[in-house]
C-alpha positions in Angstrom: -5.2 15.5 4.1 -6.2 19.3 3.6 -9.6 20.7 4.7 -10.2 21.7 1.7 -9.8 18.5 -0.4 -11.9 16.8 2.6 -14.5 19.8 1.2 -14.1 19.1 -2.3 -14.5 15.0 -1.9 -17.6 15.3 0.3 -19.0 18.5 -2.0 -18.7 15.8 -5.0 -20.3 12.7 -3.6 -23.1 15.4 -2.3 -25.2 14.3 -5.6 -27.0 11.3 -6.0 -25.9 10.3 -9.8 -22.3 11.1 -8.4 -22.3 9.2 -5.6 -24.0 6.2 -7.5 -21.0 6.3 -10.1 -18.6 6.4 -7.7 -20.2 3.4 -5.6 -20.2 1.4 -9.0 -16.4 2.4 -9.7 -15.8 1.5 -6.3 -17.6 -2.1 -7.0 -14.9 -2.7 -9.9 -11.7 -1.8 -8.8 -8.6 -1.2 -10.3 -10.4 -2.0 -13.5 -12.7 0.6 -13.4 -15.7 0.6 -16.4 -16.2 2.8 -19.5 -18.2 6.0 -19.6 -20.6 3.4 -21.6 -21.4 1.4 -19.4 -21.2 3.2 -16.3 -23.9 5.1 -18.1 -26.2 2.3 -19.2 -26.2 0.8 -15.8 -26.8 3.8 -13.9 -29.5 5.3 -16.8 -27.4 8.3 -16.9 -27.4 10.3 -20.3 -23.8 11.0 -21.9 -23.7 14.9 -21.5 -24.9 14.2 -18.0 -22.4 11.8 -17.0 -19.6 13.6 -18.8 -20.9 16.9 -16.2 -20.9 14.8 -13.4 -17.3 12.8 -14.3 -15.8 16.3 -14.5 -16.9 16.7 -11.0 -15.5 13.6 -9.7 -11.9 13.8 -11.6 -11.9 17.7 -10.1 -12.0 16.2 -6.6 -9.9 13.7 -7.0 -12.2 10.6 -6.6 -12.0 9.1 -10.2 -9.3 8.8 -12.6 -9.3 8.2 -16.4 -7.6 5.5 -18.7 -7.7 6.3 -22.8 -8.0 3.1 -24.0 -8.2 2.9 -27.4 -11.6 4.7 -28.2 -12.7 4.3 -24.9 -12.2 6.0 -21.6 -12.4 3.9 -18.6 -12.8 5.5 -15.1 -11.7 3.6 -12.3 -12.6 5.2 -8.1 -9.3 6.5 -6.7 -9.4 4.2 -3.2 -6.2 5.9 -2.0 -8.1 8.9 -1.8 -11.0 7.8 0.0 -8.4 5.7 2.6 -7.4 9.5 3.0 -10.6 10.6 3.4 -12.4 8.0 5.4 -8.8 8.5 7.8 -9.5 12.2 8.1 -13.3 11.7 8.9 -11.9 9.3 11.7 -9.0 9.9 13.1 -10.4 11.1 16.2 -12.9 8.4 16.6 -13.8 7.1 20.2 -12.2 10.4 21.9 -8.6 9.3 19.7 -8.5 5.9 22.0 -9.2 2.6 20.3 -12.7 1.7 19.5 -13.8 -1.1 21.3 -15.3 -3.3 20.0 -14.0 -2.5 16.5 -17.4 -3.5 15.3 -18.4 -0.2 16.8 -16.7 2.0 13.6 -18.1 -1.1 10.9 -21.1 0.4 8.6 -24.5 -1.3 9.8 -26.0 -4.1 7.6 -28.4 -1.7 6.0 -26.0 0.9 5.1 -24.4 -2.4 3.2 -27.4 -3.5 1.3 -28.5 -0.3 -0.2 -28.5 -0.6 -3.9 -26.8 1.6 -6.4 -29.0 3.8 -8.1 -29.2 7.2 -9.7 -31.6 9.7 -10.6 -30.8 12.0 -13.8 
């Protein structure tokens, strides 16, 4: 991965109602969620979202499905494997991490609820 996609990944996530959509994507999968609903669960307001989904799709991090009327944006986990790699490839000095529970997110990071301002 290039430096400067690492940039534009981490620039995008930099933003609270971005970084809430994509940690609800992330929570769906493959299947990803409409603009509609991704929108009424984060309190996000259309023109809004649309702004920040333009954001997201320019880095890379979501990609969007036309299905019928709808558009459904799912998190692109390939490219955050890519990222998270890059951000850690020189973990523990390059030598394995012992334990490997050392490079695990704490509980709290875990339990932190997806929210978003507007």
């Amino acid at each position: 991965m290039k430096s400067i996609q690492v940039v534009k990944a981490l620039a995008a996530l930099a933003q609270e109602s971005r970084l809430a959509v994509y940690r609800l994507l992330v929570t769906r999968g493959p299947e990803g969620l409409s603009a509609g609903v991704i929108g009424t669960r984060l309190g996000i307001a259309p023109a809004t979202l649309s702004f920040h989904f333009k954001e997201l799709a320019n880095a890379g991090l979501v990609t969007a499905l036309t299905q019928g009327r709808y558009v459904i944006y799912s998190a692109n986990l390939d490219l955050m494997n890519e990222l998270l790699g890059f951000l850690t490839e020189n973990c523990c000095g390059g030598n394995p991490c012992s334990p490997v529970a050392a490079c695990k997110p704490s509980r709290a990071m875990k339990k932190q609820p997806v929210k978003a301002g507007s």
